[in-house]
N, C-alpha and C positions, 0 to 999 in steps of 0.2 A: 372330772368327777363322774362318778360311773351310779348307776341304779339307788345304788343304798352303801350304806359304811358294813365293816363286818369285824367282830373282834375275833382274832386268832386264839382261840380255846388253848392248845396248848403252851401259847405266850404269856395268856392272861393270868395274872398273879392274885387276881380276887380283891381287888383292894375296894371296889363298890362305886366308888368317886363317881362314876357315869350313869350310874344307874341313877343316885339325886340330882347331876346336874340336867340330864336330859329334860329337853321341857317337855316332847310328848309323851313320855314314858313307852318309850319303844324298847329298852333294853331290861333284860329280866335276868333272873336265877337261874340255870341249869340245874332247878332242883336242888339236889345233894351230889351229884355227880361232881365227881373230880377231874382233873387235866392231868397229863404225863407227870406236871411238876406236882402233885398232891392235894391241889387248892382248887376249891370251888370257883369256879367261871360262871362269865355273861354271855347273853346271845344277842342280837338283834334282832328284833323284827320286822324284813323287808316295810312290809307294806305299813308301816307305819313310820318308819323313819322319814323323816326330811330333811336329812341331808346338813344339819345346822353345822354339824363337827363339833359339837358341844363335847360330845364323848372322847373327842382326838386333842381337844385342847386340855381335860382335866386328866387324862391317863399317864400314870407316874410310871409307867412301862414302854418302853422304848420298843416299835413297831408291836404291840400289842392291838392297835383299832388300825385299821387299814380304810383308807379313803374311795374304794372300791367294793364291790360288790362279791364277794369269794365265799358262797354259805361252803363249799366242803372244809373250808379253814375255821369252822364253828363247829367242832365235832364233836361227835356223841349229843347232839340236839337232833330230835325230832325233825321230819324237813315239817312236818304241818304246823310245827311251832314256829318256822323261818317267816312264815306269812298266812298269817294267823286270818286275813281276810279274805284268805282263796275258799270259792263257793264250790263247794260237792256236786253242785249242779253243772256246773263247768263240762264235767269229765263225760261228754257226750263220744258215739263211737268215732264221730270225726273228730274232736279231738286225741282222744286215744291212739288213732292212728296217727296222728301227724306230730304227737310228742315221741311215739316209739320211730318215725321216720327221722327228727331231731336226731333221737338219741345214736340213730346207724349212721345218716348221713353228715351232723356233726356240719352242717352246709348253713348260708345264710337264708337260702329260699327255703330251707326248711324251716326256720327260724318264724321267719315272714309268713310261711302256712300257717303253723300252729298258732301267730300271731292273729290272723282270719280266721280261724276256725273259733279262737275264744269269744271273739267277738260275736262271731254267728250264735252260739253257744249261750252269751249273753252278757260275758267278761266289758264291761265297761272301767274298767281300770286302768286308767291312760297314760300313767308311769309304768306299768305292765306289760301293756301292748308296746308302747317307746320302747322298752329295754328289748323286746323281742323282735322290733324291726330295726335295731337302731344300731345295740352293740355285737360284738363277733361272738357266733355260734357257741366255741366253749365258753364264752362267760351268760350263757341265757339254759345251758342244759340240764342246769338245777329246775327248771319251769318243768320240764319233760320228767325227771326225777319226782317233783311231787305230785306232777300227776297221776304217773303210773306207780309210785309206791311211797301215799303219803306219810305214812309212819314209821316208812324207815331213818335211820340216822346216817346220816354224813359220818365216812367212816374218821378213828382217831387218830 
């Protein structure tokens, strides 16, 4: 099991179930936005999820919550809504540089930088820095995405 759960926007059929079973209330509305199939979807929210699977055990939709960490499969969400605890203060020029390095070299030691650089910065979130020194580069390049353009959406 990887970083956080993520529900596939275009799979989810809206049916809500995880939204009440959740104990920490990590998972929210996509507003009013719709998915490919017509229906209002959920998101997760990284930095608050723990992993329980509460959301994977109640969902009446088959591959709908994935047991991995995938925010571009959460689409048309916000990335600042993905992790709602990431600090604005973070975005120092050394980080800046070492998430757009992320994003070219797509490498593990770039990974592991931008993971040191948050920390310098003052990122004490240590399921954060773990997923940045731990798992493979394309699945941490979302981290480099909300840094350098937090209000963009993961496309649909």
């Amino acid at each position: 099991m990887g970083f956080s759960f993520t529900v596939v926007a275009n799979v989810c059929e809206g049916a809500g179930d995880c939204v009440e079973e959740c104990p920490v209330a990590c998972i929210h509305w996509a507003g009013d936005r719709r998915n490919a199939r017509g229906t209002r979807f959920v998101y997760i929210d990284a930095s608050e999820c723990i992993n329980c699977a509460a959301c994977l055990s109640v969902c009446p939709v088959a591959d709908a919550v994935l047991d991995e960490w995938e925010p571009a499969r959460q689409a048309g969400v916000a990335r600042a809504k993905m992790y709602r605890r990431f600090n604005p203060a973070w975005r120092t020029e050394a980080v800046l540089a070492e998430a757009e390095a992320l994003r070219r070299e797509r490498s593990h030691d770039a990974a592991v930088r931008l993971g040191d650089a948050l920390r310098s910065a003052g990122c004490h979130d240590l399921r954060l820095l773990h997923h940045l020194r731990s798992d493979p580069a394309d699945a941490v390049v979302w981290v480099a995405d909300l840094l350098l353009d937090p209000d963009g959406e993961t496309p649909p």
